[in-house]
VOFIDO-893568 format. One line per 3 residues: number of its first residue (from 0); for each residue x negated, y negated, z of N, C-alpha, C. Coordinates in pm, 1 decimal, decimal comma. Last residue first. Layout:
REM residues N
NUM) X:Y:Z:X:Y:Z:X:Y:Z  ...
//
This chain:
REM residues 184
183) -10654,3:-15440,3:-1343,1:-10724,1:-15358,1:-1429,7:-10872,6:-15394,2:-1441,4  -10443,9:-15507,1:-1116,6:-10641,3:-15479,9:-1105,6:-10686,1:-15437,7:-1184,1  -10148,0:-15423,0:-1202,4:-10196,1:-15502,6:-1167,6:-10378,3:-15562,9:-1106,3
180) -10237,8:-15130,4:-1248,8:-10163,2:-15248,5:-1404,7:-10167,2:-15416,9:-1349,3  -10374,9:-15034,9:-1115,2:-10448,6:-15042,5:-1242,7:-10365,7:-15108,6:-1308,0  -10132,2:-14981,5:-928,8:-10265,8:-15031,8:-900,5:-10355,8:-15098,5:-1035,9
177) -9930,0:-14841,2:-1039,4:-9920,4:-14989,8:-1029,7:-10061,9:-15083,7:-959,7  -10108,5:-14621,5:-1008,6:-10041,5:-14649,0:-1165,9:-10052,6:-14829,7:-1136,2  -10156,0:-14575,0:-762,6:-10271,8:-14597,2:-856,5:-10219,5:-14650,0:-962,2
174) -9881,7:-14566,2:-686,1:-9974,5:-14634,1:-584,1:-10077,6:-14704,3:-745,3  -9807,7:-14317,4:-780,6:-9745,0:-14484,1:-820,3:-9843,1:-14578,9:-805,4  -10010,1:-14117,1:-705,7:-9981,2:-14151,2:-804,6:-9912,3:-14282,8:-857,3
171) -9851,9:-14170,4:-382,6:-10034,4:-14216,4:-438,7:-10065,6:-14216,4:-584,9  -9672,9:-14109,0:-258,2:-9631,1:-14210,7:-375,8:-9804,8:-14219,9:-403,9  -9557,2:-13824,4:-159,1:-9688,2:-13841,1:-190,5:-9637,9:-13956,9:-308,6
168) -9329,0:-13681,9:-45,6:-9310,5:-13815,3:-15,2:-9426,5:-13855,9:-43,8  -9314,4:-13419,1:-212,7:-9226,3:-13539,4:-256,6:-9210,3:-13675,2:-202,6  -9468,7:-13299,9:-56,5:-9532,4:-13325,5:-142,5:-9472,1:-13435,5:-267,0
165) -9450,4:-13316,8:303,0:-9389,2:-13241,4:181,2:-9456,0:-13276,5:49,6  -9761,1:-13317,8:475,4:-9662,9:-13367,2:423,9:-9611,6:-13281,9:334,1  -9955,4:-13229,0:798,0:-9876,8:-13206,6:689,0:-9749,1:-13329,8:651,8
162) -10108,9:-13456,9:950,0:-10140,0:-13328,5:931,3:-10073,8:-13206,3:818,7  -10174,9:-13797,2:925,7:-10112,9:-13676,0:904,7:-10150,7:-13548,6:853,5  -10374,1:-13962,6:1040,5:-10338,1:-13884,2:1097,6:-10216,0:-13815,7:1059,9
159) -10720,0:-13876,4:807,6:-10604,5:-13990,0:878,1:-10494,0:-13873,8:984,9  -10911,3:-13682,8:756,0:-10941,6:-13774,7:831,1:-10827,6:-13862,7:935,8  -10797,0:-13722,6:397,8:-10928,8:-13667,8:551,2:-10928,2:-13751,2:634,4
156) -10475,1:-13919,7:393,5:-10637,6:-13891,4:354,1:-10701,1:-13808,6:461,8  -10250,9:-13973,2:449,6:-10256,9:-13846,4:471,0:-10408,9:-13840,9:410,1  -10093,1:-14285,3:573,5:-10182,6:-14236,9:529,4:-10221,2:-14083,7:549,2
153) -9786,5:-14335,6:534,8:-9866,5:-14305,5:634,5:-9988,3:-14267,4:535,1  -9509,1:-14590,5:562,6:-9579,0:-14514,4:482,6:-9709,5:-14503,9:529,5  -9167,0:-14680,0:539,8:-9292,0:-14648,7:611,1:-9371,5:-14583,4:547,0
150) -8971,0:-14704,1:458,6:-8956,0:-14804,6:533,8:-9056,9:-14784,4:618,7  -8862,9:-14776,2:29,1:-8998,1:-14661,4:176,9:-8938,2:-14759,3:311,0  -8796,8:-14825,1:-164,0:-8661,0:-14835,1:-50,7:-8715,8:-14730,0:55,3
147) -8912,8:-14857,8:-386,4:-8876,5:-14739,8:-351,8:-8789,6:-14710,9:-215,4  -9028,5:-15134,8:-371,5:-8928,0:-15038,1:-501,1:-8855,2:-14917,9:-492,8  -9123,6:-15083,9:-96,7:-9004,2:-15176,1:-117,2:-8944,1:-15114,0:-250,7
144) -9357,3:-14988,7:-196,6:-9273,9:-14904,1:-61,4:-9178,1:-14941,0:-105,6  -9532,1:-15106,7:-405,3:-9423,0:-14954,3:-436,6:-9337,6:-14938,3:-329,7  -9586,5:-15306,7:-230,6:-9445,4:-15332,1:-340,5:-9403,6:-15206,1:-395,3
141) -9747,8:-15204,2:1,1:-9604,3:-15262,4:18,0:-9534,6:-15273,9:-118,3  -9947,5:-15125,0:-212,1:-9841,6:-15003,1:-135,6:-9752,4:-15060,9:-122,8  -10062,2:-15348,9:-313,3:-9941,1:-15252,2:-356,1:-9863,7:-15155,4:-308,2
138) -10120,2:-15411,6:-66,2:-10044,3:-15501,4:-125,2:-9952,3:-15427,5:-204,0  -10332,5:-15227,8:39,4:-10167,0:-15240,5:93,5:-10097,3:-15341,0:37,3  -10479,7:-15238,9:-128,2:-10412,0:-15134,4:-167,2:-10295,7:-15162,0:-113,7
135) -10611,9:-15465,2:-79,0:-10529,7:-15477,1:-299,3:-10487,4:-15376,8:-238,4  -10716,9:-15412,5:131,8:-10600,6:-15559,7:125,7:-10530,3:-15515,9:3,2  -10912,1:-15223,5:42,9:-10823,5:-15191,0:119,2:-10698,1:-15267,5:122,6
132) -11089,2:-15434,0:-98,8:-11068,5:-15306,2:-186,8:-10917,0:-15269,6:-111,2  -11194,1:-15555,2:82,1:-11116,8:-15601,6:-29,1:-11045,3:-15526,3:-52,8  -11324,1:-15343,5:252,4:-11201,2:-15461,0:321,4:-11164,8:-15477,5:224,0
129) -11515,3:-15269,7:52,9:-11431,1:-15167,5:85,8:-11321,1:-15241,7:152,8  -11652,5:-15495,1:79,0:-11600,2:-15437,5:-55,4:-11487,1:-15318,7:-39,1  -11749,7:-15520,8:378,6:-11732,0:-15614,0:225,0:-11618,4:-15534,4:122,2
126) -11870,7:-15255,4:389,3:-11768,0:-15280,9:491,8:-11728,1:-15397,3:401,8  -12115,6:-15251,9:203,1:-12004,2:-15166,4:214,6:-11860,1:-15226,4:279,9  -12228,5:-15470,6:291,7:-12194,7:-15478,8:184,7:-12090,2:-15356,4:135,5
123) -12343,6:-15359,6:550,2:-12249,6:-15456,5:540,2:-12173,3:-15509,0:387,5  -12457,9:-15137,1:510,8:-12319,0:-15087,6:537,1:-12254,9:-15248,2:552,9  -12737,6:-15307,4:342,8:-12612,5:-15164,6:254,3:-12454,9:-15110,5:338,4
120) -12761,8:-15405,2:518,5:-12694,0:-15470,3:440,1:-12668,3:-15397,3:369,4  -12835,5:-15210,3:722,1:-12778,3:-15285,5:740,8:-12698,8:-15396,8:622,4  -13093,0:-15087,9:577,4:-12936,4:-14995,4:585,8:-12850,4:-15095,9:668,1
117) -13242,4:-15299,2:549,8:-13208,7:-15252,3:461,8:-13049,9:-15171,4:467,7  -13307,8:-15300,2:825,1:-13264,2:-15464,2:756,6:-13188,2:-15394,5:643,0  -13425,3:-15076,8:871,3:-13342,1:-15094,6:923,0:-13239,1:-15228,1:890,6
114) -13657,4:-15166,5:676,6:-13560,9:-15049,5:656,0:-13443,6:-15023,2:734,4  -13785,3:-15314,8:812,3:-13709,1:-15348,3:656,2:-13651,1:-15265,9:625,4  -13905,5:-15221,4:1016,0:-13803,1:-15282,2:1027,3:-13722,8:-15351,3:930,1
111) -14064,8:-14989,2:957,9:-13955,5:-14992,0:993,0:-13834,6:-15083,0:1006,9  -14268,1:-15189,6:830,2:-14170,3:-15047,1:718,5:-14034,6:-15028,1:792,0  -14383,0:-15288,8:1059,4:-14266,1:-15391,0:907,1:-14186,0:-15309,4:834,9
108) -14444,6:-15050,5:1161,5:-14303,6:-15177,0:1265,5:-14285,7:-15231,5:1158,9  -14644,8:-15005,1:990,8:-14522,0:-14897,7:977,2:-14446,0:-14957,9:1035,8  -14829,0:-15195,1:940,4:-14720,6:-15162,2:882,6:-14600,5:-15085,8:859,9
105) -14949,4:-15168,8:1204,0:-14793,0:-15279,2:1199,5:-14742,4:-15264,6:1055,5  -15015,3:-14923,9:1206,2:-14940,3:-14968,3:1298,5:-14847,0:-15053,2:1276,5  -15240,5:-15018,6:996,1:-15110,3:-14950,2:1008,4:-15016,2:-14955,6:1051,7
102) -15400,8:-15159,2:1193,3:-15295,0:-15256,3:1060,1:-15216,0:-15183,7:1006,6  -15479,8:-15011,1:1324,6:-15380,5:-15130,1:1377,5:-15319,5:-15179,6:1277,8  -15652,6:-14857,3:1192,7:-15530,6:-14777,1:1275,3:-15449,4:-14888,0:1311,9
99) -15796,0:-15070,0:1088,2:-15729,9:-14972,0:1005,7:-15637,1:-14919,1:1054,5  -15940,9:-15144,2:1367,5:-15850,2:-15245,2:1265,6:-15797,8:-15126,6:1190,4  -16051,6:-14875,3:1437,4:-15907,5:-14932,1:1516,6:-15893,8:-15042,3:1420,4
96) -16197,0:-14835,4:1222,8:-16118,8:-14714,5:1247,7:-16028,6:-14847,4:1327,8  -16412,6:-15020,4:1278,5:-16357,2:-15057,3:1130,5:-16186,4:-14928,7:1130,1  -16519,4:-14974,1:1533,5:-16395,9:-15103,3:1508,3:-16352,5:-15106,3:1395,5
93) -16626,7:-14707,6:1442,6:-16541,0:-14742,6:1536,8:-16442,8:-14825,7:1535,0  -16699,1:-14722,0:1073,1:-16729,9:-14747,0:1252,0:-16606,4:-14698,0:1310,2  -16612,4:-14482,4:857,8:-16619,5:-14577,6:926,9:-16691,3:-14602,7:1045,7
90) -16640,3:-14221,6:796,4:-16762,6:-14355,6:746,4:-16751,2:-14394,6:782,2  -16401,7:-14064,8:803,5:-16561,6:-14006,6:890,5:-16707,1:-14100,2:877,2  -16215,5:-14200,3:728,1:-16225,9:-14207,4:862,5:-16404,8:-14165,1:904,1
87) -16157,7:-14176,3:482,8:-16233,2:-14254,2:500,6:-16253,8:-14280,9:656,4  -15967,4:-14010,1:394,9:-16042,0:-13991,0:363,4:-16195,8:-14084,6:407,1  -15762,7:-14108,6:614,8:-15814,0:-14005,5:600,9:-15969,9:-13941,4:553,2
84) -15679,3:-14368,6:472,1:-15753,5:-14385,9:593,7:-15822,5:-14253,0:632,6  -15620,3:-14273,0:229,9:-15691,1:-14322,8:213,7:-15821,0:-14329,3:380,4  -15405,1:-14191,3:339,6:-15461,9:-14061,8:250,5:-15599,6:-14144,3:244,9
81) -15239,1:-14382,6:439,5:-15248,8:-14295,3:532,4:-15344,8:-14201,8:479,1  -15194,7:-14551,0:237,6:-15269,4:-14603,4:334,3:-15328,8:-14517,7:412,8  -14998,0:-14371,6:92,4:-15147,2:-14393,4:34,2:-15262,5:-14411,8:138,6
78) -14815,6:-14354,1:289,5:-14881,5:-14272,8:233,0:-15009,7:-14294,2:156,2  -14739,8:-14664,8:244,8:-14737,7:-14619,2:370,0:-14852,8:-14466,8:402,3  -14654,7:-14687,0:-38,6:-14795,2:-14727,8:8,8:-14815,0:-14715,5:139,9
75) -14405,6:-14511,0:-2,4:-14525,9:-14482,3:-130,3:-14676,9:-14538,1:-53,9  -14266,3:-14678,9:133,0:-14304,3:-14483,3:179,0:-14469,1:-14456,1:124,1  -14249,0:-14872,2:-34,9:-14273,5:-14922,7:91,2:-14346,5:-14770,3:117,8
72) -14064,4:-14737,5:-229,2:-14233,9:-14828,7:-249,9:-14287,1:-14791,0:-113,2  -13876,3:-14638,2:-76,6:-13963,4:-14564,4:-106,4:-14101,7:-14606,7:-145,5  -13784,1:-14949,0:8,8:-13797,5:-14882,2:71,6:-13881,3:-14737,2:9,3
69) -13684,8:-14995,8:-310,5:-13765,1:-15086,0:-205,9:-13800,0:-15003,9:-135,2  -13496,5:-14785,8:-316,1:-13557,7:-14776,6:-439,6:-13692,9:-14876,8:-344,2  -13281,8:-14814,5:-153,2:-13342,7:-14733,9:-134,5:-13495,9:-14707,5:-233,0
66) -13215,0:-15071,4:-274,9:-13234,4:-15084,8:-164,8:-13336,1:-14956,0:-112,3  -13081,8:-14956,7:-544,2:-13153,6:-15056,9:-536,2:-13276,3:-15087,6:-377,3  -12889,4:-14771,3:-425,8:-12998,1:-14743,4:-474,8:-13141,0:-14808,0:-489,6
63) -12661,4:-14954,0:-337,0:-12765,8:-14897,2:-255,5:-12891,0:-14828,6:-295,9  -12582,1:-15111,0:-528,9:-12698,1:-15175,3:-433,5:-12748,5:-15069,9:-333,6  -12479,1:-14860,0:-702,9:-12601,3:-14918,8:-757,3:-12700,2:-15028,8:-613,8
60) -12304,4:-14809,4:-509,3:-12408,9:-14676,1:-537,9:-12513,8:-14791,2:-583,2  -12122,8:-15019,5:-506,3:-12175,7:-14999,1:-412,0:-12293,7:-14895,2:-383,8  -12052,6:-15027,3:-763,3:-12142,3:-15099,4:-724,7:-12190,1:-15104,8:-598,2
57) -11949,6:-14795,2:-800,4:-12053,4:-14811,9:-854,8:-12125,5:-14911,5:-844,9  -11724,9:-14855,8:-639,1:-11780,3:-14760,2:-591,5:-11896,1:-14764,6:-677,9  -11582,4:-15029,6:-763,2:-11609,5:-15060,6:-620,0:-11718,9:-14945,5:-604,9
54) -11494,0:-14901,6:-984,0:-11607,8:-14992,9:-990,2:-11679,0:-15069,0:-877,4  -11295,4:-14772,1:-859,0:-11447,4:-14667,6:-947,1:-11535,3:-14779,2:-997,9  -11129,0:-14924,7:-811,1:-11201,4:-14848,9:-684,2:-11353,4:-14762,1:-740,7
51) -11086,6:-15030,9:-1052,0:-11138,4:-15108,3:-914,6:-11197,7:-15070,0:-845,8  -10903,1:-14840,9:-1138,4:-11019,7:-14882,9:-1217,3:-11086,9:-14952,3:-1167,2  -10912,5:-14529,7:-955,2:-10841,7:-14618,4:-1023,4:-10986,6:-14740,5:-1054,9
48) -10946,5:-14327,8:-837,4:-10878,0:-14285,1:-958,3:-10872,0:-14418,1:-1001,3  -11067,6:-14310,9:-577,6:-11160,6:-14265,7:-663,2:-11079,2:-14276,4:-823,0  -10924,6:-14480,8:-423,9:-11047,2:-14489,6:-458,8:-11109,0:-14481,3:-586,6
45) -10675,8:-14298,3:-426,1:-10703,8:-14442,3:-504,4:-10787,9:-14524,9:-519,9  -10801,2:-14090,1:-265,2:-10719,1:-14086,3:-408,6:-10744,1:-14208,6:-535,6  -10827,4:-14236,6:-62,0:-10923,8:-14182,0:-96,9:-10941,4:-14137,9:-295,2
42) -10547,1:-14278,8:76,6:-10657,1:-14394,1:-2,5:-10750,8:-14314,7:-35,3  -10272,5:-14161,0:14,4:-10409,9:-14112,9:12,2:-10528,2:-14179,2:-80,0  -9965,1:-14136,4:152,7:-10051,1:-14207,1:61,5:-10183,2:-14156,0:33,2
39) -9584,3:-14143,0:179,4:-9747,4:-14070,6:226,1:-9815,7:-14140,2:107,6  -9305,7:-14198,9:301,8:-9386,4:-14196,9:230,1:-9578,0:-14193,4:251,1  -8981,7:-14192,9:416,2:-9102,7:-14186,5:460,4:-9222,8:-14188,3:320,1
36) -8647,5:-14376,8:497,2:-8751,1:-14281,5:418,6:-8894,3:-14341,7:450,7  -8405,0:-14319,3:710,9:-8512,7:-14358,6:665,9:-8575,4:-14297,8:573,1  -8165,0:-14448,1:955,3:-8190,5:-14381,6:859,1:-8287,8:-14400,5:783,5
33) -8120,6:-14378,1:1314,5:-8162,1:-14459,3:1215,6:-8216,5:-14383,3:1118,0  -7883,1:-14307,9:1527,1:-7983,1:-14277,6:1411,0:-8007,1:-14362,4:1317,6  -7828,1:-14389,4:1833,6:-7784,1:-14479,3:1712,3:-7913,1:-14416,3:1621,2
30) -7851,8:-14201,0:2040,7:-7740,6:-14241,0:2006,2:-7729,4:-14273,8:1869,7  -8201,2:-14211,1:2110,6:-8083,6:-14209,8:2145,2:-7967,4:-14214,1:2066,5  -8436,5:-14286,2:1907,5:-8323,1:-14389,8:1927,5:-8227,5:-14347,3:1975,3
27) -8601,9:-14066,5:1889,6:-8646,4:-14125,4:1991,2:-8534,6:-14239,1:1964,1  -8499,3:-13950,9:1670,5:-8525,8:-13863,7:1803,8:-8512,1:-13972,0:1919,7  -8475,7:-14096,7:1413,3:-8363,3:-14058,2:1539,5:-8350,7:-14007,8:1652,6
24) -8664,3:-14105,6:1283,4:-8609,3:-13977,4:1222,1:-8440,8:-13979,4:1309,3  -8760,1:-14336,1:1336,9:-8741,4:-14371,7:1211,6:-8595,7:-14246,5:1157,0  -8883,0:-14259,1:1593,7:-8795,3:-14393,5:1537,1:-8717,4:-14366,4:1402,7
21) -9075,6:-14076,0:1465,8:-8970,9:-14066,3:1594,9:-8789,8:-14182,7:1563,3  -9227,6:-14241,1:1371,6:-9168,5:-14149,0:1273,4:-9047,6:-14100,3:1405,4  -9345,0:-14403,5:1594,1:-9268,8:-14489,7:1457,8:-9159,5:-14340,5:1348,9
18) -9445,7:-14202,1:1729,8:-9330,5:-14339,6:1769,2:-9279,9:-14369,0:1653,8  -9623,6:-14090,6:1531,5:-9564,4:-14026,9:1583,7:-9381,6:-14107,8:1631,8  -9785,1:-14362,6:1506,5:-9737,4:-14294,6:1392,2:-9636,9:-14211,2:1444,2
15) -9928,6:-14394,2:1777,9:-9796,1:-14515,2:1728,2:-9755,3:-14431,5:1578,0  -10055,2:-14167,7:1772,6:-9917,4:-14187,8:1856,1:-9820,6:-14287,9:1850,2  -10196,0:-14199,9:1555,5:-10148,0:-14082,9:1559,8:-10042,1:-14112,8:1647,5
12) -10370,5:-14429,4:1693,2:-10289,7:-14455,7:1566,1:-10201,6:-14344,7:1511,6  -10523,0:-14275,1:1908,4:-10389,9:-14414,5:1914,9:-10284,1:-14415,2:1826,7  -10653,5:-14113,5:1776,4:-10533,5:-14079,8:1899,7:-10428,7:-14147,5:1898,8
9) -10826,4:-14285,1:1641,2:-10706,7:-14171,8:1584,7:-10641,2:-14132,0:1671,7  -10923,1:-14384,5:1875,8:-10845,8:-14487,6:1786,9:-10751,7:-14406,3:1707,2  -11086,6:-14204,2:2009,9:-10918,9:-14258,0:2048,5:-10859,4:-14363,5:1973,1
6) -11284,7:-14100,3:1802,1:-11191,7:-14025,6:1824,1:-11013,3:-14062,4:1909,6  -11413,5:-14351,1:1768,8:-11339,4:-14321,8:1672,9:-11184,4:-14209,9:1676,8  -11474,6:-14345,6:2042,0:-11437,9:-14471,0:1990,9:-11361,2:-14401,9:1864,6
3) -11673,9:-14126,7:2021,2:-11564,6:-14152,9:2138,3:-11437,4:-14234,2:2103,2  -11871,3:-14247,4:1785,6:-11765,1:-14079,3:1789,0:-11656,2:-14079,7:1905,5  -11863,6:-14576,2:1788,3:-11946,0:-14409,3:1831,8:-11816,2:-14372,6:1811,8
0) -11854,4:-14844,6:1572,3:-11777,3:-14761,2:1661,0:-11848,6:-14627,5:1675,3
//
């Protein structure tokens, strides 16, 4: 998704949030109030606090390192090639200069393109783990919501679309508690 894309999906999801809290508060049901409770969350929170998400997250540091770790080789002898051809340009022939400049060439289209292979399976292995990761949260969210007689519950992380909450509808502490007793 580009920056355009991201920016009307939070639009979107801000106005069905809005509807739904509308709903929920009585504004928008005319006549018949409907009664409710609200609850706030902050996946980012439960990322980083709980015993899944901090192992989600180290394994997602470790393959990327791994990956980045390939790729500097790759830098490493890209540079050499380049110090070498340097030093050795003023001996060569002519044709011994364009094979050298060509076989560069294509090592830098292989450099590049293992490196683009590379940050591709680092955000697909992201997007992986982080989907899991996300399913275990709303599972529990839904069973704290329900224990708690929530009949909604919004995400307030960077980023999401609430802008203020009271600090008594923040279940992200439960969230994590019953997170780690069920994902330890």
């Amino acid at each position: 998704m580009d920056q355009v894309d991201v920016v009307m999906w939070k639009r979107c999801c801000l106005g069905a949030l809005l509807a739904a809290f509308l709903a929920v508060s009585g504004c928008a049901a005319g006549n018949s109030k409907v009664e409710g409770k609200i609850g706030v969350v902050d996946p980012a929170r439960i990322l980083n606090e709980t015993t899944t998400g901090k192992r989600a997250k180290e394994s997602l540091s470790v393959f990327s390192k791994n990956r980045q770790a390939l790729i500097e080789m790759d830098e490493k002898e890209l540079r050499r090639m380049e110090e070498d051809f340097g030093r050795q340009a003023s001996v060569l022939s002519p044709t011994a200069k364009r094979e050298r400049e060509e076989q560069f060439r294509r090592r830098v289209a292989e450099y590049q393109q293992k490196a683009g292979e590379m940050n591709r399976e680092v955000q697909e292995k992201q997007k992986d783990v982080l989907e899991s990761f996300r399913d275990k949260v709303g599972l529990v969210v839904g069973k704290v919501s329900k224990r708690l007689g929530l009949q909604i519950v919004v995400d307030k992380g960077k980023g999401g679309p609430t802008v203020y909450s009271d600090e008594g509808l923040d279940i992200t502490g439960q969230v994590i508690d019953e997170f780690n007793r069920e994902y330890p």
